[in-house]
Residue frames as qw, qx, qy, qz and C-alpha x, y, z in Angstrom:
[[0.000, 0.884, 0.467, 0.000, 0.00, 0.00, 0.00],
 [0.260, -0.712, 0.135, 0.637, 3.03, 2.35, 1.01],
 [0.484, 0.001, 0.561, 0.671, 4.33, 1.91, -2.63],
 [0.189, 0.581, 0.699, 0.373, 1.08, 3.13, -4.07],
 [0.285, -0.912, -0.248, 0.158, 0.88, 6.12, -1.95],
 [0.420, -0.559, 0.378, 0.607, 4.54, 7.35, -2.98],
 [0.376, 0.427, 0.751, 0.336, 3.50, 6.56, -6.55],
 [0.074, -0.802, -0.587, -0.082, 0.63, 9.11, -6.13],
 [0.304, -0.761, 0.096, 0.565, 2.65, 11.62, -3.96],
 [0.470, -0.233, 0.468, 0.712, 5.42, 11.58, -6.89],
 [0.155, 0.569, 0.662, 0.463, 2.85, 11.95, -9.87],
 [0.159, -0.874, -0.443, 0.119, 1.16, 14.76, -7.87],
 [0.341, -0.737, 0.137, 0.567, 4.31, 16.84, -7.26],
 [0.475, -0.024, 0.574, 0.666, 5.43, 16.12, -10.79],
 [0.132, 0.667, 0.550, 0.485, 2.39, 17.71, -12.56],
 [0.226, -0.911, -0.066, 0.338, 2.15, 20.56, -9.87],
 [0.512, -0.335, 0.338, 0.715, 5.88, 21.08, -11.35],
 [0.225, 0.283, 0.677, 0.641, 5.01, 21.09, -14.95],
 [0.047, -0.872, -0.456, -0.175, 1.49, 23.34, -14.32],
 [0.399, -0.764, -0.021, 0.506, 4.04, 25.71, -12.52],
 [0.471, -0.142, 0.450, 0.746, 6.62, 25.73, -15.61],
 [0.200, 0.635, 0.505, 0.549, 3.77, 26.39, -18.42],
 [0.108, -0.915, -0.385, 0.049, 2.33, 29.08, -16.13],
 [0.237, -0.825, 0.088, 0.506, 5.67, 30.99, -15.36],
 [0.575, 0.174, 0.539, 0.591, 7.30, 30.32, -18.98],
 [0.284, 0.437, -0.308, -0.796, 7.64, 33.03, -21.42],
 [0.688, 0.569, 0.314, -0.323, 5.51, 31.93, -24.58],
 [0.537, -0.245, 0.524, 0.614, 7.84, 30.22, -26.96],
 [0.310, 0.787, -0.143, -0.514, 8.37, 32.33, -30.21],
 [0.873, 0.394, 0.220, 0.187, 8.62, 29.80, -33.63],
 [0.358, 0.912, -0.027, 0.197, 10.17, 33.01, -35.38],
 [0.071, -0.852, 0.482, -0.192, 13.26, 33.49, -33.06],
 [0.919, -0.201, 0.328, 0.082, 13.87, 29.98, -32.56],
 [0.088, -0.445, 0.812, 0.367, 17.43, 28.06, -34.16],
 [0.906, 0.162, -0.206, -0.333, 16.70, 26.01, -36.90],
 [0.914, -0.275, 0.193, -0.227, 16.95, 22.62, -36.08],
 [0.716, -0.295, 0.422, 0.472, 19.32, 22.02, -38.79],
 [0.073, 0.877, -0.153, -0.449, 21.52, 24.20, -39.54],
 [0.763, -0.007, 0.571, 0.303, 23.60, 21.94, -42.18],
 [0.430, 0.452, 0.494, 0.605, 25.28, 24.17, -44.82],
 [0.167, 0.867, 0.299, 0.361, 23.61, 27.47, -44.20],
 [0.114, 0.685, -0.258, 0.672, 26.47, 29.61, -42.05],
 [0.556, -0.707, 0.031, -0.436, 24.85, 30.05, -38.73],
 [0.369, 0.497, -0.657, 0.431, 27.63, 29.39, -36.31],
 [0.701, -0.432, -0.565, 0.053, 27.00, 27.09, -33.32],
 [0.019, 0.574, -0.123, 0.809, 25.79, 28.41, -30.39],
 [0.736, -0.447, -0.018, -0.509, 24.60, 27.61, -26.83],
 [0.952, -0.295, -0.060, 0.052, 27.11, 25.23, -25.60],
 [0.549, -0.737, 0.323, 0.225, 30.26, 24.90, -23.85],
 [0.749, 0.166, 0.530, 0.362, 31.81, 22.84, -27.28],
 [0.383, 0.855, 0.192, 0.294, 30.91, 26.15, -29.42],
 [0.345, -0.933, -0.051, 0.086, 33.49, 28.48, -27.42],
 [0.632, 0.611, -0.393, 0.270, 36.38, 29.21, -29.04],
 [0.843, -0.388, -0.365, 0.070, 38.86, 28.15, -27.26],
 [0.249, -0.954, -0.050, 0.158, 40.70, 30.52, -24.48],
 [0.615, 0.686, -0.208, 0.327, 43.89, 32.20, -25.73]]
């Protein structure tokens, strides 16, 4: 019974989580987004520790 009740607890806290995120999120914007793939067209990789040139 304990198992089912931790189950329940976990689910409960998880979706509270998620109904928090949507609510405080900004509103995601198609238009300013990265395309997915970028393959060929310039656009220099960005957003990660790998992209950073590397210190001099």
């Amino acid at each position: 019974m304990i198992r089912a009740q931790v189950t329940i607890a976990v689910l409960i806290v998880m979706a509270g989580f998620i109904a928090f995120d949507a609510v405080a999120a900004d509103p995601l914007n198609p238009y300013g987004a990265v395309p997915m793939l970028a393959l060929g067209s310039g656009m220099a990789a960005t957003g990660a520790h790998c992209a950073a040139p590397p210190p001099k």
